[in-house]
N, C-alpha and C positions, 0 to 999 in steps of 0.2 A: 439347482441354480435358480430354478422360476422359481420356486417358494423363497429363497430366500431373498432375491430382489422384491417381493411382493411384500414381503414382512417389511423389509427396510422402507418402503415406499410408508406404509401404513405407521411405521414408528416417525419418519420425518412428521406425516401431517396431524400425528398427534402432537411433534415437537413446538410446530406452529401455535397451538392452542396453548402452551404452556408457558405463557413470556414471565421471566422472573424480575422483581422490581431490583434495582440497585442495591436495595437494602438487604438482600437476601441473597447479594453473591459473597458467601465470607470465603474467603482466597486462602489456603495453605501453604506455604513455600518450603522446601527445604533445597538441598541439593547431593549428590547423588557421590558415591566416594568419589568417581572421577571427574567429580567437579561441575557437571550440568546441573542448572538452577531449575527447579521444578515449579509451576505454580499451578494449584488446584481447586479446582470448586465439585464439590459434588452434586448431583442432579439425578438423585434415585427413583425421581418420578418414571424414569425413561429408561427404557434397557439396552441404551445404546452409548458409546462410550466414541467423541470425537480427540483426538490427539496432532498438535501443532509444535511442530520444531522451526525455533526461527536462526538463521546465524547472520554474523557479521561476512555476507559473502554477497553481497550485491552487485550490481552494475559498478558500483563505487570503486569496485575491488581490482574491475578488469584492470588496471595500468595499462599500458600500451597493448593491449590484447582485447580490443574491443568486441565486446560478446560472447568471452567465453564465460562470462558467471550465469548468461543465457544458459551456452549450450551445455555446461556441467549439469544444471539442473535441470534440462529434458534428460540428459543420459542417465539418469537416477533411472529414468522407467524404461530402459533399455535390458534390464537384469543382471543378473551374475554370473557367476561360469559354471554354474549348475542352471537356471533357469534363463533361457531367452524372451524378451520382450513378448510374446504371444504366451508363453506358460505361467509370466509375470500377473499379468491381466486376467488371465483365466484365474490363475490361484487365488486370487483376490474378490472377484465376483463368482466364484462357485461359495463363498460365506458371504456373499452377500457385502462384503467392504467395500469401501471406496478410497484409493491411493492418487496423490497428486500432488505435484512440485511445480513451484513458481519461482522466479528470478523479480527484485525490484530494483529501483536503484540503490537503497538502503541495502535489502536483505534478500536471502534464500529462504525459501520456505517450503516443509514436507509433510503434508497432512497427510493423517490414515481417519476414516471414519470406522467404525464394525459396530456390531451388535455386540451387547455384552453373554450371550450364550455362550457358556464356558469354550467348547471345543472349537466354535466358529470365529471368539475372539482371540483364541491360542495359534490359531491356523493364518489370522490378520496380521498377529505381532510378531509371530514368528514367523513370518514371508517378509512384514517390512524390516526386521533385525537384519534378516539375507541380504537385504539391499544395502541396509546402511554398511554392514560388516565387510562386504564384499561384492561391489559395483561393478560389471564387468569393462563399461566402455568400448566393447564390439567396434571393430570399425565400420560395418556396416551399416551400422545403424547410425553412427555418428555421421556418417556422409549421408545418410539421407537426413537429420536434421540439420546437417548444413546447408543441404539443398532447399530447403522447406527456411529455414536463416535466409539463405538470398533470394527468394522469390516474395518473401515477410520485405524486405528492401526494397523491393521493388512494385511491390502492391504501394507500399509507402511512399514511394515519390510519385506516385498516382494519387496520391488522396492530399490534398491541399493543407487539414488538419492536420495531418503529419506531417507536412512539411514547417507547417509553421511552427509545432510544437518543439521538433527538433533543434531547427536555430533559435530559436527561445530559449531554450535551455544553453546551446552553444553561447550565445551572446551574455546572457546573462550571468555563466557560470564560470566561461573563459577558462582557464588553466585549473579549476579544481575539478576536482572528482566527480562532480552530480554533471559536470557537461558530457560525459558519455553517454551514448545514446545507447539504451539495456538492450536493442538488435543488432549494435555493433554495426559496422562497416567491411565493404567486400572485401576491402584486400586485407584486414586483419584476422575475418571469418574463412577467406580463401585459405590464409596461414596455418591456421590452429591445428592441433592433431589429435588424437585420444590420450596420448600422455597428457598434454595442457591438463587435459582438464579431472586428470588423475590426480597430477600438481596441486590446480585449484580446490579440486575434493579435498585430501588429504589435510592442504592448508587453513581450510575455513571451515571445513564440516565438521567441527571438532567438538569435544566434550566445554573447551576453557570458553570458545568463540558461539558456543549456542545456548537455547534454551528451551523447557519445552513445557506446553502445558495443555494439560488435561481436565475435563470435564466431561459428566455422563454420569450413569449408573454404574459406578464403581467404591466400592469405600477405600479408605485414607490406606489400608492395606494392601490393596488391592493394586492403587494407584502406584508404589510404592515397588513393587513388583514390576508393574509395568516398565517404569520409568528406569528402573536398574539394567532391565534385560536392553534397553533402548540403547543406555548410556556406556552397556559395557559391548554393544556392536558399536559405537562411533568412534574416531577414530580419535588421538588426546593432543589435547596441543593446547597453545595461549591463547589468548582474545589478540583480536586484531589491534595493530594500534587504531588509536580515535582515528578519523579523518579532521583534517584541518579546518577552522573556520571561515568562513565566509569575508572576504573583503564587502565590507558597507560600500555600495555605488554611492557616485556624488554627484554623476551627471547622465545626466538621461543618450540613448543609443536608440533610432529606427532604423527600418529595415524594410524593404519595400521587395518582394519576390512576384515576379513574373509566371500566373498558370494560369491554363487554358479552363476558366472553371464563372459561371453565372453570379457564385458568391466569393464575395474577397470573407476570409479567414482573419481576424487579427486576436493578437494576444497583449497583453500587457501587463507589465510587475516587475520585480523585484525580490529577492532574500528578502527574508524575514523572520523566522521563526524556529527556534529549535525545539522540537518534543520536549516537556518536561517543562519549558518556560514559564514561569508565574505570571506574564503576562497574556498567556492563548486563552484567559476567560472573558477577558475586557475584550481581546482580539478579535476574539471568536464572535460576541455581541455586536463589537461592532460593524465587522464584515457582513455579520448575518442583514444588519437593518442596508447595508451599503447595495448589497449585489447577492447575499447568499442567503436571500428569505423568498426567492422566488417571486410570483407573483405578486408580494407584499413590499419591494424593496426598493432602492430609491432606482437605481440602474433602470430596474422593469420597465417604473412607470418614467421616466426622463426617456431614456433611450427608446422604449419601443411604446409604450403606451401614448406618450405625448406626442414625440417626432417620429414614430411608424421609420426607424433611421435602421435596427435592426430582427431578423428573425427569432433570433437569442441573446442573451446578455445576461453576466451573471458573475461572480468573482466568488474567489475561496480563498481558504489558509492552507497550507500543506506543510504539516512542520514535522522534521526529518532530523534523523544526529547530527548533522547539522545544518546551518538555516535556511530552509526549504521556505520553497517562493507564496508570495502573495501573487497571485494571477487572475487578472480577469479575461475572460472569454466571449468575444461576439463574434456572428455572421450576418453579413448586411448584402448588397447586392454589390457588385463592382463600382458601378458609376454613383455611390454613397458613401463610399469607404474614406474619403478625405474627410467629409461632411461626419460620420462617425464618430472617426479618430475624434475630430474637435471636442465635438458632445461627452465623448467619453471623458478626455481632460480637464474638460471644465467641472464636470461631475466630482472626477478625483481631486482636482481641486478644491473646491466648494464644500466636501464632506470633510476632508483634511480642514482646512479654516475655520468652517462651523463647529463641525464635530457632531455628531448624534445628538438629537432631543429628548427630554425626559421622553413623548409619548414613544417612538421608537426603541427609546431603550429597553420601556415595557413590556413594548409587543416580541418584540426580539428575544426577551428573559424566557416571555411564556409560552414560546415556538420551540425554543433551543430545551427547556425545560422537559415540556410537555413532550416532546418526540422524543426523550433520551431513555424512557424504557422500551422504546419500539430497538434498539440498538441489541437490549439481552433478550431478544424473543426468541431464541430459538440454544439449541448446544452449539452450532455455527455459530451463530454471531459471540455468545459470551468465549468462545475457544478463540477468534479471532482478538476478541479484545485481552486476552488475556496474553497471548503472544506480542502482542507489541506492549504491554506496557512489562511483560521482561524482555522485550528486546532493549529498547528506551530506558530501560531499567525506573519507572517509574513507582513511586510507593504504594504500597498494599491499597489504602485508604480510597486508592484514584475514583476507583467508580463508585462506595460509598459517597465519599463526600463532592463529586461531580456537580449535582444541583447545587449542594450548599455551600459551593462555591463560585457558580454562577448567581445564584441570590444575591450573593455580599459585595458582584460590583457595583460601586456606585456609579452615577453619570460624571463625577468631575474626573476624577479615576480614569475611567473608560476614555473619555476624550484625551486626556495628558498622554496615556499608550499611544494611543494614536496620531497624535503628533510627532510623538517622539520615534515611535516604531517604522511607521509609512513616512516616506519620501515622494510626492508628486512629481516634484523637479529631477530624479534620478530611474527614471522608468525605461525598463526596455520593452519596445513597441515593434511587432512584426507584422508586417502585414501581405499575407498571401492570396494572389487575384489578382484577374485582367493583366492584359499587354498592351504595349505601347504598339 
């Protein structure tokens, strides 16, 4: 077991050293008889082989069952009814692999990392096949991550940031699907049982509803093998239906919460963007030069450089199946947070009317440019990007032609998105801190 953590350790910090540029992820797809869509890069520099399954089984999914697309996806590493949660782990670090599951609001997701030595990677795929084929959902263990669920809820109404994040998304999302919160709520998590979330398994963890993709030192054979033995432990079903779109706001919504805390929290945004949109290059550009270039950006220098108004400040895109929020994020001191808010408005304002300058748009191209092979440096990072763009179902080409589609916005372009895409007058505004 120590040798083969030590191997692994020393194949990661080779993996570091070996960032591959854009041009040289050429992506394979097929799909698998029972229907999982495969996408693959090879990477035989390395003798280690990363594998990611994505499904349509997110927060999105819970319905009235708030946080079991959480707790289905800890109970993955709970095991089967041959191996319990401690034989699970061990069998997996005695070759050296790495197993792990994550819940989003979009999707589920099951990554295996192993070495590609034959018997160590045979001992990886066939432990994670057991799991997919046959999950056991112990009650034991599902009570104790339900326990470890409500005390995750209540860490969080102790942290300001999560409060404010939470009805941010509540206010903003209102009756669709992204306003679940992916830790669920006490009395919906008090509900749930291990059938739920057999139910949920069974529904979403499917061959029709996932996808999966691999990168490492494996050839297109190889992969191919791999991918079969995956597809035929999962369990077969449809794709989910879409989720519904987003109602466009038309008038702006605050929110003022009371907590015992030195900095007031505020958030602010709006929908905005679906995965996949022709407009996330211009978008992208623009938010970068507004809030999301860091120390170079207008936010930076208005809000904390000039008026010292806040600690942080900073905005993104987050664009999801469907139209995930434009949000901006600051923390300021309590008795500034009115004085903030303003500044921040005016800002959003004034970038919305003006719109980005040639020289901003410049520097923004050769920021967003320039960092975008730090993105494939590693078999993580190209296995994560390769799972959402088959989850998003985005075209082969994506990261090929990524820069040379960032080059081609121009600045009239870019501003007209932004007009049209951003709403100043329809913002929801939370702000958490201070009591009256």
């Amino acid at each position: 077991m120590m040798r083969a953590g030590w191997l692994t350790a020393c194949v990661w910090l080779l993996a570091l050293s070996l960032a591959l540029p854009a041009q040289a992820v050429e992506i394979e797809q097929w799909e698998t008889d029972e229907g999982l869509r495969v996408l693959y890069v090879a990477a035989p520099d390395l003798p280690m082989v990363d594998l990611r399954l994505t499904f349509d089984g997110g927060a999105s999914r819970d319905g009235g069952q708030h946080g079991l697309a959480s707790l289905t996806s800890s109970a993955l590493r709970h095991g089967t009814e041959e191996m319990d949660s401690d034989e699970l782990a061990e069998r997996f670090e005695s070759v050296g692999a790495q197993f792990s599951t994550n819940s989003l609001r979009d999707m589920a997701i099951v990554s295996l990392r192993s070495l590609t030595e034959p018997d160590w990677m045979n001992t990886a795929v066939e432990t994670l096949t057991a799991v997919l084929a046959a999950p056991a959902f112990p009650e034991a263990d599902f009570e104790r991550a339900r326990r470890q669920a409500l005390q995750g809820l209540q860490r969080e109404r102790q942290d300001p940031g999560s409060v404010a994040s939470r009805r941010f998304y509540e206010l903003m999302y209102g009756d669709h699907p992204y306003a679940n919160w992916p830790g669920g709520e006490r009395e919906s998590l008090e509900a749930l049982a291990p059938a739920d979330a057999r139910a949920f398994y069974e529904r979403f963890y499917t061959t029709g509803n996932g996808a999966l993709a691999i990168t490492g030192g494996l050839s297109r054979e190889e992969a191919e093998t791999v991918a079969d033995r995956i597809s035929a432990a999962l369990p077969q079903g449809a794709a989910a239906e879409p989720l519904p779109a987003v109602e466009p706001r038309d008038e702006p919504v605050e929110e003022r919460i009371e907590f015992p805390s030195e900095q007031a929290h505020i958030l602010m945004g709006a929908p905005a963007l679906r995965r996949g949109d022709e407009d996330h290059y211009a978008l992208t550009l623009a938010n970068h030069a507004f809030g999301g270039g860091g120390f170079t950006s207008r936010l930076f220098r208005e809000i904390r450089s000039q008026r010292g108004l806040a600690y942080s400040v900073s905005s993104r895109l987050q664009p999801m199946a469907a139209e995930g929020p434009f949000r901006i994020g600051m923390q300021t001191g309590v008795d500034q947070a009115d004085e903030a808010v303003t500044a921040l408005r005016e800002a959003l304002v004034r970038w919305h009317a003006d719109g980005v300058d040639a020289e901003e748009l410049e520097a923004s191209r050769e920021n967003v440019v320039n960092s975008f092979p730090l993105s494939l440096a590693s078999n993580s990072d190209i296995v994560g990007l390769l799972g959402m763009m088959a989850f998003y179902d985005l075209p082969l080409d994506y990261l090929e032609r990524y820069i040379e589609r960032m080059e081609a916005v121009e600045l009239d372009e870019l501003n007209a998105r932004l007009r049209e895409r951003i709403n100043p007058d329809a913002m929801v505004t939370v702000i958490v801190g201070g009591q009256e």
